[in-house]
N, C-alpha and C positions, 0 to 999 in steps of 0.2 A: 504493500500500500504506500502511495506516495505521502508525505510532507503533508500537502494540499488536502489528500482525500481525510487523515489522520487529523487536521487540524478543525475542518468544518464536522467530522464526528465528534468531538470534543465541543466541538459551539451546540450541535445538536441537542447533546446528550444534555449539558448547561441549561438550554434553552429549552427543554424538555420537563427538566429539574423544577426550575423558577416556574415555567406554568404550570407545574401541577401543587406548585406551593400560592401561586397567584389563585386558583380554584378554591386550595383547602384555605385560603387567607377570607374568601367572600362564601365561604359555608355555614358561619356563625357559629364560629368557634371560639375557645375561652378568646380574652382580649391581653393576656400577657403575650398567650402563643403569637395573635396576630400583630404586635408589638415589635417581637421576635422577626417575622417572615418578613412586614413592613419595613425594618429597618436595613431590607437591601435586595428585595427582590425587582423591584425599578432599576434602582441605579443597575441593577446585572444586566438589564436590557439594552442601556442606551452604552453601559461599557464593552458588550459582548459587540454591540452596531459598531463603534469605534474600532472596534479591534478587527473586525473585519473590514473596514474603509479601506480601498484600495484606493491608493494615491496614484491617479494617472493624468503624468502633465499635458500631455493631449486632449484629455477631453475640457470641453467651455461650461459657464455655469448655465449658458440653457440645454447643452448634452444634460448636464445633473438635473436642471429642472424638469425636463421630458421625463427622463428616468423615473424620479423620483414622484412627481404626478402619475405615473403610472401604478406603480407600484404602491405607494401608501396612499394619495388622495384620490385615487381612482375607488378602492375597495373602501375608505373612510364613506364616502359617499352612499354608493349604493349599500355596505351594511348598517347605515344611520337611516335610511329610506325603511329597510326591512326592520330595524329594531325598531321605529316609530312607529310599524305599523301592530308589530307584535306585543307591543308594551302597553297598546291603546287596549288590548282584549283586557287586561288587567285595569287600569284606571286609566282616569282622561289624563292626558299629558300635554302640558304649554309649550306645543311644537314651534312657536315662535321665537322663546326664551331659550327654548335648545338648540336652535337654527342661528340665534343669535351670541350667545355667550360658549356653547358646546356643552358637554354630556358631563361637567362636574365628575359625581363619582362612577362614574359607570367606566368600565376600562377605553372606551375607547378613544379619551383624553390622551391617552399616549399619543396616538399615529399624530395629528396635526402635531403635536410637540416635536417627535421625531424628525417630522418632514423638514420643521425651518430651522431644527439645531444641525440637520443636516446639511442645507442650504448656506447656513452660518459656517460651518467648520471647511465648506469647500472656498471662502471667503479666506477663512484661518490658515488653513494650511497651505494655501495659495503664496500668501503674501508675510508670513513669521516663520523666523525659523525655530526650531528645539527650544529654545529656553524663552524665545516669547511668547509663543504656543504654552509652554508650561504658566508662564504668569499672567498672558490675558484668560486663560481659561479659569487659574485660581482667583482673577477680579472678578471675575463671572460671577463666580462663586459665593464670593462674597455681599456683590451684590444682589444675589438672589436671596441669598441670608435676610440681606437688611429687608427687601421688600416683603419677606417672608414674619418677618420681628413687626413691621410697620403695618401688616394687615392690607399689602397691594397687593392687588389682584388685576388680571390683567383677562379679556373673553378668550374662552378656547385656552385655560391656560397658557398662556404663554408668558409670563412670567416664570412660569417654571423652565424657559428654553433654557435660561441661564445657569439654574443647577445642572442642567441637562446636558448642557455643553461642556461644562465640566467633568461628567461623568464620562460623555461621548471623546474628548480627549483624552480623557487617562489610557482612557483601551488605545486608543489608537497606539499612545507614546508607551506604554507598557506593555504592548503585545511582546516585545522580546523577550521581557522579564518571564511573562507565562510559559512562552516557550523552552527558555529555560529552564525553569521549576519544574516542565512534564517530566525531561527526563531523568528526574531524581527515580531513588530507587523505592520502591513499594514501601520500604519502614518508614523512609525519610518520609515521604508524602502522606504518612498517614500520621507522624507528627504533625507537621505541617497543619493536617488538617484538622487536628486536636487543638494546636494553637491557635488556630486562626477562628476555629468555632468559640472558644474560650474567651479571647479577644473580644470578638462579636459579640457574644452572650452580657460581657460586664461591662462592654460600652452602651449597648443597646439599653441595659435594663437600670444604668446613671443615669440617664438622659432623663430629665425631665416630662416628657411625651414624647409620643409617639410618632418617629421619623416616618412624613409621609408627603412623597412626591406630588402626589396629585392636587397636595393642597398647599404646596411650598412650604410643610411645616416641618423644619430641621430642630428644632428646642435648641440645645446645646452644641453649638458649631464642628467643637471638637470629639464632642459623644456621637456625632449624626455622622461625619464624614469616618470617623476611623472604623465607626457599627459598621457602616456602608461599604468599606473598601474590604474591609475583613470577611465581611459578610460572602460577598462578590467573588472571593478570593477560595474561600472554603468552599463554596459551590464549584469552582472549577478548579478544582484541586480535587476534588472527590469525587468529580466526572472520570479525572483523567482515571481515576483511581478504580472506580465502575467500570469504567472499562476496559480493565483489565481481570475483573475479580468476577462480574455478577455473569447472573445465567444470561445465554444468549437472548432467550424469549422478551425475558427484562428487558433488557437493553435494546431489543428491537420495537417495544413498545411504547419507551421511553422516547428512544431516535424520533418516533413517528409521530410523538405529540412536538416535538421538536420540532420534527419540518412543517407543523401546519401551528404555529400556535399565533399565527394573525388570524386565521379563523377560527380557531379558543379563545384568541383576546376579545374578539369582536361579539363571541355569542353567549360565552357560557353564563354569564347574568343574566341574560332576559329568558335562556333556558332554564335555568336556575327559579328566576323568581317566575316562572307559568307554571313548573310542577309545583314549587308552594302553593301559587293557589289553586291547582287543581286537588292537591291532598288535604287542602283543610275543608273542601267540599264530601270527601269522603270518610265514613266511621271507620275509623282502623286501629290499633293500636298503635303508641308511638313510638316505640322500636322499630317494630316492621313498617311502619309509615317509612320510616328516615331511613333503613335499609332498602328496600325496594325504590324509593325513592331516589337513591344517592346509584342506584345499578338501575335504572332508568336512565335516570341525566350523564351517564356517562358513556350508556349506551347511544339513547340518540347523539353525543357527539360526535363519536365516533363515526355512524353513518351519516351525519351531518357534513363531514369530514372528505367523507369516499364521493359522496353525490355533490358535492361542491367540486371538488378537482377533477372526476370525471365528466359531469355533467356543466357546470357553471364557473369553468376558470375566470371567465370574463370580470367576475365578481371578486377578484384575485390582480384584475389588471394583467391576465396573460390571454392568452391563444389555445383557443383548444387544436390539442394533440392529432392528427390524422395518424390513425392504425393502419398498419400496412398489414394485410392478411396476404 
């Protein structure tokens, strides 16, 4: 296996990880644990994007704009059309206030964030080198701190670009680093990844509240960012680590919510909150409500999943595939 195919297994496996901790974080679960996930299952997204930016001095920033309309605000679109329409079965919703300012908590506040720290960072690394790149991204940072302390809010998040950019440069500027760290040897990394959980855990749970992206809310600078990097750190340190140790089946399961988790980012709440309210329309008990429940919802993603990429790439911003029989 090449470099290349080893290194986007390892993002998969990551990105696989984090959405199914992104899921168990909006399940309603205790509020230490979501405390816990919160304090860096975002930043892993916009650092894992980073880390794969390919820096190509040929391409223009309307190559990147095309691109990048394709792919994130083409599929922002049409799954804000489909969630608004599926969200209306449950209660009425101010589709003008969410047309206007964006989807607040609902996940799919990421992608517009995405799209323009993306945008931004082709700006970035265009025009600074290594160590300006490191300190406008850490002003960023800061400033997003303070608007974050000051109670600014900006529609469509985007206030949050700026923690985001900072997040989205570190992977870029630290991708060597990870690659280095893979090839430690199995004890070392599973230090490593005791450290860096341990780390997380006592930064995460000093803080003040609860480090959360979606609503620029960092508490303590230094408890938010190092929870965050640690956080980020342990996850893909203990991909590399899975994937070396775990049963195949596993890790082909995990790879697969990896490759699709813009359409888990995009759906699994409004899936999430229809079988609520369809189970509280039914007498059941509450065990097996929340059991069959929870193997419901994961089943329809699943084939949510299958019937999206074969059937409706377009909602993906691709091309459907022609079979050659």
């Amino acid at each position: 296996m090449t470099q290349c195919k080893e290194r986007v297994q390892l993002v998969d496996l990551a990105k696989g990880l984090g959405m199914i901790l992104v899921i168990i974080g909006h399940s309603g679960i205790p509020i230490k644990l979501q405390w816990w996930i919160w304090s860096f299952h975002m930043p892993l997204f916009f650092i894992i994007s980073g880390f794969l930016y390919n820096h190509n001095l040929n391409i223009s920033f309307i190559g990147i704009l095309t691109k990048k309309t394709k792919s994130l605000l083409v599929p922002y679109l049409y799954f804000t059309l489909i969630i608004l329409v599926l969200l209306s079965i449950i209660k009425p919703i101010f589709i003008l206030n969410i047309l206007k300012d964006g989807w607040g908590g609902i996940a799919l506040w990421f992608i517009p964030v995405l799209f323009v720290t993306e945008c931004l960072f082709f700006f970035s690394i265009k025009y600074l080198n290594s160590y300006l790149l490191i300190a406008v991204t850490v002003l960023c940072s800061l400033l997003g701190y303070y608007f974050g302390k000051k109670n600014i809010h900006a529609p469509y998040q985007m206030d949050v670009v700026l923690m985001a950019l900072f997040f989205y440069g570190s992977g870029f500027i630290l991708k060597k680093g990870i690659n280095l760290l893979r090839n430690k040897g199995g004890f070392i990394l599973f230090l490593l990844c005791a450290t860096l959980l341990l780390v997380n855990i006592i930064t995460c749970f000093s803080n003040y509240t609860r480090f959360d992206m979606c609503t620029n809310t960092v508490g303590n600078y230094f408890y938010g960012v190092i929870s965050a990097f640690s956080g980020v750190f342990f996850i893909l340190l203990i991909s590399e680590l899975a994937d070396r140790v775990i049963n195949k089946k596993i890790k082909e399961a995990i790879l697969y919510i990896g490759k699709n988790t813009l359409i888990l980012l995009c759906i699994h709440q409004t899936i999430m909150l229809l079988l609520i309210a369809l189970f509280k329309k039914i007498s059941i008990h509450i065990i097996a409500s929340t059991v069959i429940r929870h193997g419901l919802f994961w089943t329809i993603l699943m084939v949510l999943i299958f019937i999206i990429n074969e059937n409706f790439p377009f909602l993906l911003g691709r091309k459907r595939i022609k079979k050659i029989h």
